[in-house]
N, CA, C and O atoms as a CHARMM CRD file, in Angstrom:
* protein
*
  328
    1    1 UNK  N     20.38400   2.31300   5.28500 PROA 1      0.00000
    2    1 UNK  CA    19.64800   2.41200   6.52100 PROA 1      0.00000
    3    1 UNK  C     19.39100   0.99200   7.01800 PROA 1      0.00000
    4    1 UNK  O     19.34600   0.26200   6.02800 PROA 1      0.00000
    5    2 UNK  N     19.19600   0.26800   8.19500 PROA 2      0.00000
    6    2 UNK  CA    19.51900  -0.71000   8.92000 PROA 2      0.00000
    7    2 UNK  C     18.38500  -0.65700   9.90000 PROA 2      0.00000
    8    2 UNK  O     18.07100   0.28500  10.62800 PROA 2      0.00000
    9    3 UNK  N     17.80700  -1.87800   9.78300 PROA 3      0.00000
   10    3 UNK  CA    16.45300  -1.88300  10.93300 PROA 3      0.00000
   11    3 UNK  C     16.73400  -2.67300  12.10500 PROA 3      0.00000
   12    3 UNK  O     17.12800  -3.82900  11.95000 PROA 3      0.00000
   13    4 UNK  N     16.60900  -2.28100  13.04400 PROA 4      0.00000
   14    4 UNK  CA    16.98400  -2.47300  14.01800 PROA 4      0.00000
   15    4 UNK  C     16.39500  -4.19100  14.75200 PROA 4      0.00000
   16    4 UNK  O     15.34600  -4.57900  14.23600 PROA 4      0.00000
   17    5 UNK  N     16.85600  -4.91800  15.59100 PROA 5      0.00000
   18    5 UNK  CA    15.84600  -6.17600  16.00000 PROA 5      0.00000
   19    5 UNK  C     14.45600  -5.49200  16.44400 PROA 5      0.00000
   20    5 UNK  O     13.46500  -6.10100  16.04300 PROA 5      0.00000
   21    6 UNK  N     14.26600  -4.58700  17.03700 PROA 6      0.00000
   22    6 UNK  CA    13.05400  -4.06200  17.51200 PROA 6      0.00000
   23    6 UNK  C     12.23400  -3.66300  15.85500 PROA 6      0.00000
   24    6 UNK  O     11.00700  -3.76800  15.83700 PROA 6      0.00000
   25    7 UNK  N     12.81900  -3.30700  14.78900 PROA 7      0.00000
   26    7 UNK  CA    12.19600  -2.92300  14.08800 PROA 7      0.00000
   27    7 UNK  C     12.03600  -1.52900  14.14800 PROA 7      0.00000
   28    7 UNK  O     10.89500  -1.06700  14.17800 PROA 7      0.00000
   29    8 UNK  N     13.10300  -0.73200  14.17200 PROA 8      0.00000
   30    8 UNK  CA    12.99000   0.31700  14.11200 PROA 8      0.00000
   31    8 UNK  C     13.74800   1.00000  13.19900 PROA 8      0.00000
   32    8 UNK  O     14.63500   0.19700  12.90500 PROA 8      0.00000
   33    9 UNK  N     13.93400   2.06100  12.54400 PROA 9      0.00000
   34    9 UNK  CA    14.69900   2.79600  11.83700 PROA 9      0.00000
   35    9 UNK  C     15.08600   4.06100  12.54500 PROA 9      0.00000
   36    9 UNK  O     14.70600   4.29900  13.69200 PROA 9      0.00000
   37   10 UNK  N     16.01000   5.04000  11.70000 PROA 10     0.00000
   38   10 UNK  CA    16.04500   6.61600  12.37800 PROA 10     0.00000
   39   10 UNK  C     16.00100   7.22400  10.66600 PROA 10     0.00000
   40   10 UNK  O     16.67500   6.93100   9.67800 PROA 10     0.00000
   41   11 UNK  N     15.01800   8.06500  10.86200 PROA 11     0.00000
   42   11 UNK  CA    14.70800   8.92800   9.44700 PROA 11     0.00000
   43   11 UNK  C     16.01100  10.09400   9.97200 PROA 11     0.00000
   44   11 UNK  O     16.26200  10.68400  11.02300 PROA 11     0.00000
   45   12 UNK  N     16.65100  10.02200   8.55600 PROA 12     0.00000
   46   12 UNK  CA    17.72900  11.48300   8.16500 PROA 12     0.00000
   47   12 UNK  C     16.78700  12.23900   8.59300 PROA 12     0.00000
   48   12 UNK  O     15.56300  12.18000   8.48000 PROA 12     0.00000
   49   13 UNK  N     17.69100  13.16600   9.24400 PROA 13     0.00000
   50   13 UNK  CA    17.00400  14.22800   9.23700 PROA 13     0.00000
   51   13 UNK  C     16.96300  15.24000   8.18200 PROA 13     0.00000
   52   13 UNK  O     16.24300  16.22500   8.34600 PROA 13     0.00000
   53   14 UNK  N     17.72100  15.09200   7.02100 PROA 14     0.00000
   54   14 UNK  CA    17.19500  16.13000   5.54900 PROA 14     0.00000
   55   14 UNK  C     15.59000  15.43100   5.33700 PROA 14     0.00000
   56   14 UNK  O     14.52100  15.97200   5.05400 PROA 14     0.00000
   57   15 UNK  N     15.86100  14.33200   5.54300 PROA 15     0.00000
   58   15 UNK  CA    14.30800  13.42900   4.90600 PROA 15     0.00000
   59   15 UNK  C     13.30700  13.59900   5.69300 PROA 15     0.00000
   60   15 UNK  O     12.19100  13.34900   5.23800 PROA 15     0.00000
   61   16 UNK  N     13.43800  14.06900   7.07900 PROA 16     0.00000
   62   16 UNK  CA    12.56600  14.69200   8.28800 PROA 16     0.00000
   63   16 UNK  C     11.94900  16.12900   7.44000 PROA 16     0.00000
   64   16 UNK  O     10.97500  16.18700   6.68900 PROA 16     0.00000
   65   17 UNK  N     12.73700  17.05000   7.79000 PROA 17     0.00000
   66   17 UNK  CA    12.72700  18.12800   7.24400 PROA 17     0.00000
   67   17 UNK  C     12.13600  18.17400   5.58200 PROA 17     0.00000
   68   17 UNK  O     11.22700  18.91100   5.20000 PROA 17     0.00000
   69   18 UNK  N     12.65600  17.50500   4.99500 PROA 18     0.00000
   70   18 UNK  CA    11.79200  17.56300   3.62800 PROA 18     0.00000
   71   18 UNK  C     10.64400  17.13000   3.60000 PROA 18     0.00000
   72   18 UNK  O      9.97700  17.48900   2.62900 PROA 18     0.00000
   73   19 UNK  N     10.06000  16.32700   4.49600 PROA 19     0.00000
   74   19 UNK  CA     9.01700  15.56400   4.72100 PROA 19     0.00000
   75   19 UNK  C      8.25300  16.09000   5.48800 PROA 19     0.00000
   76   19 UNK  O      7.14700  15.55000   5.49500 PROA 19     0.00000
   77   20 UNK  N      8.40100  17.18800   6.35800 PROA 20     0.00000
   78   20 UNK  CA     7.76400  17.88100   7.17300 PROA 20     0.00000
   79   20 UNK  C      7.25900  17.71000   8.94000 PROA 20     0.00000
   80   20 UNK  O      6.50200  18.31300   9.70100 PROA 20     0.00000
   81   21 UNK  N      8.15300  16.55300   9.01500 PROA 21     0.00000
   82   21 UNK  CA     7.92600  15.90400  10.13000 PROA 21     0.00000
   83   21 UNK  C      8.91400  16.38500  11.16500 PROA 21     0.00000
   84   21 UNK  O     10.07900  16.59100  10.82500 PROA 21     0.00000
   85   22 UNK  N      8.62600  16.52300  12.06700 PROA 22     0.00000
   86   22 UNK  CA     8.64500  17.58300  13.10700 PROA 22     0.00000
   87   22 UNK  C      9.32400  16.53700  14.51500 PROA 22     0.00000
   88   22 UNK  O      9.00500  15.34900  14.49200 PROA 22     0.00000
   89   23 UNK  N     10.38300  17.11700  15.87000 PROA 23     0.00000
   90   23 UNK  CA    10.40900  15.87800  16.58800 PROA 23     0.00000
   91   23 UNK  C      9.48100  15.65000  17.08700 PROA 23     0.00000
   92   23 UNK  O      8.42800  16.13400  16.67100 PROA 23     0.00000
   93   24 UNK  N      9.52500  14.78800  18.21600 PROA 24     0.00000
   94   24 UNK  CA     8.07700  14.22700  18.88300 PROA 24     0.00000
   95   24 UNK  C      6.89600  14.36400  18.21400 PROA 24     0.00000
   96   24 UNK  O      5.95500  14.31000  19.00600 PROA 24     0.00000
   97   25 UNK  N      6.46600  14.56300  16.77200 PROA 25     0.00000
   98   25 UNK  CA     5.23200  14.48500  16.07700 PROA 25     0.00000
   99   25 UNK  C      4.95800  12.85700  15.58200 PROA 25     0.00000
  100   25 UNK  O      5.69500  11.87200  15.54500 PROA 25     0.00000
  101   26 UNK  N      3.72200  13.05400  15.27300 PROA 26     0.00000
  102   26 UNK  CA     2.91500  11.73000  15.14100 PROA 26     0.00000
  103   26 UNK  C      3.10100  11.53900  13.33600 PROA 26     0.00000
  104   26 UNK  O      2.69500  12.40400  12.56000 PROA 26     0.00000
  105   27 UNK  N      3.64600  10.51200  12.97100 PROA 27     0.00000
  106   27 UNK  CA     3.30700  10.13000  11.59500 PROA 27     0.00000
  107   27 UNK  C      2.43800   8.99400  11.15900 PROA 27     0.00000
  108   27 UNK  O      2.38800   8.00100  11.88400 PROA 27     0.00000
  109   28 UNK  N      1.76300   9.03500  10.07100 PROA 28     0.00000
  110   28 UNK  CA     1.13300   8.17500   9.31600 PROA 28     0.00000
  111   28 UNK  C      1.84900   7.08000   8.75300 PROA 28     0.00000
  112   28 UNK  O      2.60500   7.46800   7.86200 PROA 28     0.00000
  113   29 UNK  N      1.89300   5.50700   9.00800 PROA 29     0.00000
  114   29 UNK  CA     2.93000   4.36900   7.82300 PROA 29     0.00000
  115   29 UNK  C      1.50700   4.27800   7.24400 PROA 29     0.00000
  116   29 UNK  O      0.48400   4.22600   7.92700 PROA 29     0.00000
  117   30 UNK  N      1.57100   4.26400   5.84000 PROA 30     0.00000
  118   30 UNK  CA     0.84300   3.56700   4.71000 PROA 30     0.00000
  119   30 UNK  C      1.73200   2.53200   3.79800 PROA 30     0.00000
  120   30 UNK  O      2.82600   2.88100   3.35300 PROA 30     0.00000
  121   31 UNK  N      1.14000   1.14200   3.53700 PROA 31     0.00000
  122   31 UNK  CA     1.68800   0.31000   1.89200 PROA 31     0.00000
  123   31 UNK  C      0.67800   0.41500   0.98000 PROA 31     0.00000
  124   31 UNK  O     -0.51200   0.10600   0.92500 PROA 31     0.00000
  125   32 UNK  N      1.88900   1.19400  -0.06000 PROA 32     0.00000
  126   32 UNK  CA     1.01900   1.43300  -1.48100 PROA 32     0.00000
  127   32 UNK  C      1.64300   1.24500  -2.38300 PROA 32     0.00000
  128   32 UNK  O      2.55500   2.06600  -2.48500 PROA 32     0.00000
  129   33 UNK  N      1.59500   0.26700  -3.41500 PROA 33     0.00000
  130   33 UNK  CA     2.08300  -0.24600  -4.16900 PROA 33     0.00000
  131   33 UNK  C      3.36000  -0.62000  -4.08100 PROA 33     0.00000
  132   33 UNK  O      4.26400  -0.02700  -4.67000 PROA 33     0.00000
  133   34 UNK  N      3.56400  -1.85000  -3.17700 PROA 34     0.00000
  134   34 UNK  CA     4.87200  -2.47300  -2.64900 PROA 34     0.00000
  135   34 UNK  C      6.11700  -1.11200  -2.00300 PROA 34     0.00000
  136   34 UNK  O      7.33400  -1.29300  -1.94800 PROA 34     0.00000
  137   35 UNK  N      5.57500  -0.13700  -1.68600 PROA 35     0.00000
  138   35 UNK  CA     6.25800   0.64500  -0.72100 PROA 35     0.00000
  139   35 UNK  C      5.61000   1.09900   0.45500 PROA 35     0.00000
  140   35 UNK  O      4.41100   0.96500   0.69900 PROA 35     0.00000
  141   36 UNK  N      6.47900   1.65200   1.18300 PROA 36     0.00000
  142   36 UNK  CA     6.30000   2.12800   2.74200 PROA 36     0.00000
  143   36 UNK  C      6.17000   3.16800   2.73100 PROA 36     0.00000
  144   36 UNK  O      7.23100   3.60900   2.28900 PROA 36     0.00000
  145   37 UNK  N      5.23500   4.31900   3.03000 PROA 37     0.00000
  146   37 UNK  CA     4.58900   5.54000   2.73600 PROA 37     0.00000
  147   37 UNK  C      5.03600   6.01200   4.30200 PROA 37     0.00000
  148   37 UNK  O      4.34000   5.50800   5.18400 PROA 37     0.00000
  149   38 UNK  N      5.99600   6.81800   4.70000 PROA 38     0.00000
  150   38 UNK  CA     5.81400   7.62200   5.89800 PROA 38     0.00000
  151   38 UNK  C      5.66000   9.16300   5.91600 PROA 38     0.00000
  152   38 UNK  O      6.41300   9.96400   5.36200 PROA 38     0.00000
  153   39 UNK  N      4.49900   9.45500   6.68600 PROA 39     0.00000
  154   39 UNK  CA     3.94400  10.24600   6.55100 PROA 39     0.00000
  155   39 UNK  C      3.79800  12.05300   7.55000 PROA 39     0.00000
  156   39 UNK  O      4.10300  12.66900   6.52900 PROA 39     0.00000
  157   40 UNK  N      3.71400  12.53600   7.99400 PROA 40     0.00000
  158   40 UNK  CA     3.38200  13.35200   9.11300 PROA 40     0.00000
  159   40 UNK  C      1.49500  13.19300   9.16500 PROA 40     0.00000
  160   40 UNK  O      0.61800  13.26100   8.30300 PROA 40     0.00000
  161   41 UNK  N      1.50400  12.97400  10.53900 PROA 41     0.00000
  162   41 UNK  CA     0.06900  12.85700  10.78300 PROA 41     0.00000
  163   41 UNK  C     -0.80100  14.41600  10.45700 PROA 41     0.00000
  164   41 UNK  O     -1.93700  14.41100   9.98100 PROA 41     0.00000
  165   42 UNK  N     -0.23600  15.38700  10.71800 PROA 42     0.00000
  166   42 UNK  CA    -0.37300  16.68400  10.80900 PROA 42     0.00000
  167   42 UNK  C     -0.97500  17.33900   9.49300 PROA 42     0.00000
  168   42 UNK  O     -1.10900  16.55400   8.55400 PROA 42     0.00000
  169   43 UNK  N     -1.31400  18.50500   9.30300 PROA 43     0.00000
  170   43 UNK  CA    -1.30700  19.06900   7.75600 PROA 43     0.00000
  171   43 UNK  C     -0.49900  18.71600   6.51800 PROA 43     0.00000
  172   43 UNK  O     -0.87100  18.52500   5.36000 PROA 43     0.00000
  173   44 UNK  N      0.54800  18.68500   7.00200 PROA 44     0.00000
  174   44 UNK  CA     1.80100  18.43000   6.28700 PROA 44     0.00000
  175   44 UNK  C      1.59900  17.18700   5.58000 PROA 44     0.00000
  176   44 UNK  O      2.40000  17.00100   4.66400 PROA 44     0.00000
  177   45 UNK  N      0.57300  16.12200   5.80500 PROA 45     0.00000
  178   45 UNK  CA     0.05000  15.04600   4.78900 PROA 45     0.00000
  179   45 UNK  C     -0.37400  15.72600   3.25900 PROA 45     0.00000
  180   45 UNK  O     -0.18900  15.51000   2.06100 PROA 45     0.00000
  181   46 UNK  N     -0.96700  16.55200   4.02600 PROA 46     0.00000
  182   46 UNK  CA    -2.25800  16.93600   3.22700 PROA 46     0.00000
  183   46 UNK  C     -1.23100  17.80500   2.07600 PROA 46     0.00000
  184   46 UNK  O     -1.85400  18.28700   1.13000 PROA 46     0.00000
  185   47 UNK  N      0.07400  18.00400   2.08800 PROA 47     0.00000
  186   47 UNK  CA     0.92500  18.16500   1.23200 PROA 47     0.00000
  187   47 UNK  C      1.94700  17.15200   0.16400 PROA 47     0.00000
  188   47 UNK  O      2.47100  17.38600  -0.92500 PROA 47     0.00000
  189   48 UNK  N      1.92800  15.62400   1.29300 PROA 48     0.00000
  190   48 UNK  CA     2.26900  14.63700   0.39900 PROA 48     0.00000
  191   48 UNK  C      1.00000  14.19400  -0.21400 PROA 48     0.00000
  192   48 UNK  O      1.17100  13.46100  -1.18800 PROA 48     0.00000
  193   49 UNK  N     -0.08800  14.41800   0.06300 PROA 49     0.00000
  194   49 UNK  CA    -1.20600  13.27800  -0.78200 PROA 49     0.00000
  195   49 UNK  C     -1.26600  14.63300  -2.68500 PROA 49     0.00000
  196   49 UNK  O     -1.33600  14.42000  -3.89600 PROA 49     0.00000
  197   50 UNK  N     -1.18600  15.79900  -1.84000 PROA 50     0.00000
  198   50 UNK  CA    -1.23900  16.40000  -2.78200 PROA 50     0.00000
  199   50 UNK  C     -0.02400  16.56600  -4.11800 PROA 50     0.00000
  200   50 UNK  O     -0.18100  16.81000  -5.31500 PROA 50     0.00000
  201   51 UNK  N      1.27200  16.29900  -3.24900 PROA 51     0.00000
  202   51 UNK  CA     2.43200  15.75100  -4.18300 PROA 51     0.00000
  203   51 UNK  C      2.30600  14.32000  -5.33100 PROA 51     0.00000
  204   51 UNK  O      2.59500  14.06100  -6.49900 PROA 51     0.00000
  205   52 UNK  N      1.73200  13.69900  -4.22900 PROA 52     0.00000
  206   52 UNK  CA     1.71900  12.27500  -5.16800 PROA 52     0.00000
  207   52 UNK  C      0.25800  12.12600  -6.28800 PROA 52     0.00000
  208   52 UNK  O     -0.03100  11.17500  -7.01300 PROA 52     0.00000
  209   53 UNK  N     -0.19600  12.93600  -6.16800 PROA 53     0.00000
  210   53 UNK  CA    -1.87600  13.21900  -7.03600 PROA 53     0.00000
  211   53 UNK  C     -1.33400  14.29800  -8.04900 PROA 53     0.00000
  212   53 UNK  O     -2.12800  14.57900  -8.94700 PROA 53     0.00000
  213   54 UNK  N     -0.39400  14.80600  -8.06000 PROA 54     0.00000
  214   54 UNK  CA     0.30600  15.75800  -8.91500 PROA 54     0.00000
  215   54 UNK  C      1.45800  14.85200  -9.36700 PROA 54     0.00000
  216   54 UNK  O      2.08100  15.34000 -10.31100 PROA 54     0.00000
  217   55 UNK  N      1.86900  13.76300  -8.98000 PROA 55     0.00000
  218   55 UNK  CA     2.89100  12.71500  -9.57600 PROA 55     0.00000
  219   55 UNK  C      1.81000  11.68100 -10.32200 PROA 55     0.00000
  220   55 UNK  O      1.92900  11.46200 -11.52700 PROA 55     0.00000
  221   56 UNK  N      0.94100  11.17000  -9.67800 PROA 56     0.00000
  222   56 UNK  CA     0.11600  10.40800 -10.96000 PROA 56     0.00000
  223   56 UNK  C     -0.53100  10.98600 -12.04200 PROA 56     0.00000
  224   56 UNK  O     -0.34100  10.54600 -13.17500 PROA 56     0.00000
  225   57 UNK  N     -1.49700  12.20600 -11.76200 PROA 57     0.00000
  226   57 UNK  CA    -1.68000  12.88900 -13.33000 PROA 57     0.00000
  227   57 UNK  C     -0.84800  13.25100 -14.22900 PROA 57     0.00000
  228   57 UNK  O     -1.29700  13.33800 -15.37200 PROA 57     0.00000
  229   58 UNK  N      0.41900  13.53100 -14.02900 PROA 58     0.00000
  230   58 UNK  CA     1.48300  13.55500 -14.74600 PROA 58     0.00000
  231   58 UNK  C      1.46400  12.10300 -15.53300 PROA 58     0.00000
  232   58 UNK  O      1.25600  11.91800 -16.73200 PROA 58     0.00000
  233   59 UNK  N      1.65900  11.42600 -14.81900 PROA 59     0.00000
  234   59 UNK  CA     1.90900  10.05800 -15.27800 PROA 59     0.00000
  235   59 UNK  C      0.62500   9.92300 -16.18100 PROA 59     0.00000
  236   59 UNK  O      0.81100   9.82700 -17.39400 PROA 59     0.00000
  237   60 UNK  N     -0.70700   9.90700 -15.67500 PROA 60     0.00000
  238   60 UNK  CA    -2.06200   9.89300 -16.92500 PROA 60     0.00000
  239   60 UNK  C     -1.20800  10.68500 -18.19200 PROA 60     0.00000
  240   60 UNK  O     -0.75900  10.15600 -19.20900 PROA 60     0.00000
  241   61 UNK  N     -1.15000  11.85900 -17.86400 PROA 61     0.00000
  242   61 UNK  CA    -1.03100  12.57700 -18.90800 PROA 61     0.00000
  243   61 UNK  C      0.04700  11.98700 -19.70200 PROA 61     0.00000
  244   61 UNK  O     -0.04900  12.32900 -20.88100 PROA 61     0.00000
  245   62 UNK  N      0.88600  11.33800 -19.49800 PROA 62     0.00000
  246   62 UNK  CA     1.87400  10.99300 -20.26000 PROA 62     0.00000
  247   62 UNK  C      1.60800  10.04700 -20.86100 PROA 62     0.00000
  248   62 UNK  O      2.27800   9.73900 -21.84700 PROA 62     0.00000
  249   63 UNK  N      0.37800   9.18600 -20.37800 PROA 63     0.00000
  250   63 UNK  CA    -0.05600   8.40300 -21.38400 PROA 63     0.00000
  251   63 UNK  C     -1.40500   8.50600 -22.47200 PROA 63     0.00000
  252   63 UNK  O     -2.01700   7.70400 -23.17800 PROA 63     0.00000
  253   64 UNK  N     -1.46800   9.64100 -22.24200 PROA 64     0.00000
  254   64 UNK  CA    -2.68700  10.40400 -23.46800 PROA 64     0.00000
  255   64 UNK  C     -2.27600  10.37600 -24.85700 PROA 64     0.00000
  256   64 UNK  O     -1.55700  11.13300 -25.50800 PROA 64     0.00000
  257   65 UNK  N     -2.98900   9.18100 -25.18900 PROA 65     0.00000
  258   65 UNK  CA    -2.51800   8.75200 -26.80400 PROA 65     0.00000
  259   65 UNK  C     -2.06800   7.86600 -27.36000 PROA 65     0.00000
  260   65 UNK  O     -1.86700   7.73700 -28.56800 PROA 65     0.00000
  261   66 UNK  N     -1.77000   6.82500 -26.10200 PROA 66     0.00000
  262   66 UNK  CA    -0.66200   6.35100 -26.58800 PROA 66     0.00000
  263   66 UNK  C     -1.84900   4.61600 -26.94700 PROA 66     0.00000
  264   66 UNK  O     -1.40600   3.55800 -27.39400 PROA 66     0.00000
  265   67 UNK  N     -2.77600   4.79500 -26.70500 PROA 67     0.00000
  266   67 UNK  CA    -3.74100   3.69900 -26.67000 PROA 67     0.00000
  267   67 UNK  C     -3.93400   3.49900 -27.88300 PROA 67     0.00000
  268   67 UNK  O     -3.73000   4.46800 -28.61400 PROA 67     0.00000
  269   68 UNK  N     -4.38100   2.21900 -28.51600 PROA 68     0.00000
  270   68 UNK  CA    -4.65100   1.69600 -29.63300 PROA 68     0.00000
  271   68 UNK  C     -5.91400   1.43700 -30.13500 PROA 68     0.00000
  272   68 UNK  O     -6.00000   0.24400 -30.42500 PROA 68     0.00000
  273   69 UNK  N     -7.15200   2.18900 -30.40800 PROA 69     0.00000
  274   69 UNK  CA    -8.42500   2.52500 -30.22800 PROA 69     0.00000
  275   69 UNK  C     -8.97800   1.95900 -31.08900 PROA 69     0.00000
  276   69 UNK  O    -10.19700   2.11900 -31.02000 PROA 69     0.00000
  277   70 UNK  N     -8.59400   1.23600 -32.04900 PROA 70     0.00000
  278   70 UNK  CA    -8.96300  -0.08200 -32.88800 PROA 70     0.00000
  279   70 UNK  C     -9.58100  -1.44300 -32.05100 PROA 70     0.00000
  280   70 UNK  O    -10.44500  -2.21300 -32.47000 PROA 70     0.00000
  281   71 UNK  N     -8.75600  -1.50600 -30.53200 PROA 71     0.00000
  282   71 UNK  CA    -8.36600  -2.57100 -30.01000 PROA 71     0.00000
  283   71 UNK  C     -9.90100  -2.55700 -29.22600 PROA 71     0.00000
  284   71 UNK  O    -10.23100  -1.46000 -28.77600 PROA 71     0.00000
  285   72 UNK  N    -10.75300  -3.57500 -29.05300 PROA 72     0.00000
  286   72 UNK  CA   -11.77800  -3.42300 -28.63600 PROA 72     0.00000
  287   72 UNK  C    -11.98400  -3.93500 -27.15300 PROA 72     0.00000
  288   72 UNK  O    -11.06700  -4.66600 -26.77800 PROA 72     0.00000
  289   73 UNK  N    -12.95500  -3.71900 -26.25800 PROA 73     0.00000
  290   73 UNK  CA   -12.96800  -4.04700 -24.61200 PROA 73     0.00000
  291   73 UNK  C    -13.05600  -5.23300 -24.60600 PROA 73     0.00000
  292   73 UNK  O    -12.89700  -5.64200 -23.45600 PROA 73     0.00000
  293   74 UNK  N    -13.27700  -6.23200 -25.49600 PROA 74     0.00000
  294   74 UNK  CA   -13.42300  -7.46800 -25.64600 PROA 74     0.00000
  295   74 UNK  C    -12.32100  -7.96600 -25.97500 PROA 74     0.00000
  296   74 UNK  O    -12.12200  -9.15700 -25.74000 PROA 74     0.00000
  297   75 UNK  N    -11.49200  -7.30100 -26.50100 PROA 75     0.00000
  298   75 UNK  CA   -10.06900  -8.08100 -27.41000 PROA 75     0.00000
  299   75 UNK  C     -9.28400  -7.67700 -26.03000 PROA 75     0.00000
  300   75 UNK  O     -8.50800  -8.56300 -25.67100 PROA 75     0.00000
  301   76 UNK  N     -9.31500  -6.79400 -25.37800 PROA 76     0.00000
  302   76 UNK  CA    -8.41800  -6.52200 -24.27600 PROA 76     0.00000
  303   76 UNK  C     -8.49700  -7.48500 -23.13600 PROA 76     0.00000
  304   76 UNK  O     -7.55800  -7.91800 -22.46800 PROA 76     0.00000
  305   77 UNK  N    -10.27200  -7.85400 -22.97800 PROA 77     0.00000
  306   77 UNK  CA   -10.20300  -9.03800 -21.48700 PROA 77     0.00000
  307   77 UNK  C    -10.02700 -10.03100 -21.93000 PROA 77     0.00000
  308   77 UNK  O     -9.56800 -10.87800 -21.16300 PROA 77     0.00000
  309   78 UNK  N    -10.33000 -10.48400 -23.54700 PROA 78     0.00000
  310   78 UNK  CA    -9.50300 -11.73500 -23.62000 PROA 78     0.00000
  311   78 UNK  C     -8.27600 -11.64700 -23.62000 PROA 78     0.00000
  312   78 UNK  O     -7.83200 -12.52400 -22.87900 PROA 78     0.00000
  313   79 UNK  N     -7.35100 -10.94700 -24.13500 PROA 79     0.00000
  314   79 UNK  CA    -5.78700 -11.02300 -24.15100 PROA 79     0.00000
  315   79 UNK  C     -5.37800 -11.10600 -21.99500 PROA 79     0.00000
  316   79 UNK  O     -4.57100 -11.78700 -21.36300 PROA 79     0.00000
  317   80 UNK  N     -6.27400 -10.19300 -21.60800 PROA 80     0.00000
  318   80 UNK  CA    -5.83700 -10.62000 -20.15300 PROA 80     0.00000
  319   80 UNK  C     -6.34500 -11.24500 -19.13600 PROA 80     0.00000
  320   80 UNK  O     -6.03300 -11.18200 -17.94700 PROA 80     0.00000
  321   81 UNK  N     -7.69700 -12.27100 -20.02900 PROA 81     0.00000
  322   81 UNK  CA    -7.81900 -13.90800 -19.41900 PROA 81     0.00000
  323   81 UNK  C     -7.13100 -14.86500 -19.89600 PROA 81     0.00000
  324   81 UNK  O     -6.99400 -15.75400 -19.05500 PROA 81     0.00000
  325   82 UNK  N     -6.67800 -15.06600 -20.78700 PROA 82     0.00000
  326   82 UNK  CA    -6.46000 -16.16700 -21.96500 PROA 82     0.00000
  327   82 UNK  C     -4.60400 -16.09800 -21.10600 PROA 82     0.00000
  328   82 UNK  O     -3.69600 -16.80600 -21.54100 PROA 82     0.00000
């Protein structure tokens, strides 16, 4: 995909459609964590915020356990001041 001098793009339309974005509708740009979040302004957000909150607890959950509980809150901010 290729941005235009104006700064513009054209969203696929599978990626329209999967995304829920509609023609002439209004979308949301968000940056969140070094990406470009495009959005539908409409309800249809309220289906990506709920996708990606169902993609990070996954991610928690995948790290349930994996912590080293010996390691104390003190040994941790020094290892990530020092």
């Amino acid at each position: 995909m290729r941005v235009s001098e104006k700064g513009q793009i054209t969203l696929p339309k599978a990626l329209r459609e999967a995304a829920g974005i509609a023609p002439n509708s209004e979308v949301r740009i968000s940056f969140e964590g070094g990406r470009l979040i495009v959005e539908p302004s409409d309800g249809a957000s309220r289906e990506a915020i709920a996708l990606r909150v169902r993609r990070f607890s996954k991610a928690l959950d995948a790290l349930t356990g994996t912590g080293n509980p010996s390691i104390s809150t003190d040994d941790v901010m020094d290892a990530t001041r020092g």
